[in-house]
N, C-alpha and C positions, 0 to 999 in steps of 0.2 A: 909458242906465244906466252905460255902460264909462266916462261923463264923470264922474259923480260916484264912482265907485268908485275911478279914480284919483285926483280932488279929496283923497279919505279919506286914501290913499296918501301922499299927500307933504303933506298936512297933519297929521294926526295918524297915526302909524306903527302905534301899538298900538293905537286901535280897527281901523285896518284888519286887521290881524291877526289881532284878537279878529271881525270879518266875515269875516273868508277861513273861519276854524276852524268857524262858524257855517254858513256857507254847503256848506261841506266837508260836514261831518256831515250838514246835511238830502239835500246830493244822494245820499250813501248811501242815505239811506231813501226815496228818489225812485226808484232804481232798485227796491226789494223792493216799493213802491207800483204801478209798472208794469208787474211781471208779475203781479200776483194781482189787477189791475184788472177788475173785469167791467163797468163803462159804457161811453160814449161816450169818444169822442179828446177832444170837447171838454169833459166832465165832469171828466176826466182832467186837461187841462190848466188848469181852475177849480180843483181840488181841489188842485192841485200850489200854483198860483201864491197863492192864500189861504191853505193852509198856510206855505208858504215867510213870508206877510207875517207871517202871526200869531209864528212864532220871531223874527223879526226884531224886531218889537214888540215881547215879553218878553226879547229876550237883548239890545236895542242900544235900551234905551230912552230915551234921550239923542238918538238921532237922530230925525231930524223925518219925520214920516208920510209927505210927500212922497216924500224920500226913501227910505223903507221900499217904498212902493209902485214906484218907479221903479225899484229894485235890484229885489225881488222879478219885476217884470214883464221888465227884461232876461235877468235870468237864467232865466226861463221861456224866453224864445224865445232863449238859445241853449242851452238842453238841446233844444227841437225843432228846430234845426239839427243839431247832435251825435245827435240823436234817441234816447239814452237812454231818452223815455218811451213809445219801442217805440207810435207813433202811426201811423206807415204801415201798419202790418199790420192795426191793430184798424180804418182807414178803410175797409181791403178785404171788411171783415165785415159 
């Protein structure tokens, strides 16, 4: 995913810009998603990452689904690196 996200980067500057700002703003609501989560880790992180595709679809609709999917699914597992979606704890449960 960090492959095409830089591709965006030094090929077109202002869509990638117009993704950063896009991407910014859902992880916001990815954190207030993660504490009022009452499912599973992994419901959690389906709900995130189809979220995330679905914004991506309606705000960069020019880019190709692939790609949609591909940036969506990176940036899922590196919020569960960074662990933002507070997934360790609800595994202990």
């Amino acid at each position: 995913g960090e492959s095409v996200v830089k591709k965006i980067e030094s090929t077109a500057p202002m869509i990638y810009h117009h993704l950063v700002r896009v991407i910014n703003q859902y992880e916001d609501e990815v954190s207030e998603i993660s504490v009022t989560w009452s499912g599973t880790a992994e419901e959690l992180t389906e709900k995130v990452r189809e979220s995330l595709y679905q914004r991506l679809r309606e705000e960069m609709p020019n880019m190709s689904t692939t790609d949609q999917r591909i940036i969506s699914n990176h940036m899922v597992a590196k919020w569960i690196a960074l662990c933002p979606l507070d997934l360790v704890s609800r595994s202990l449960f």
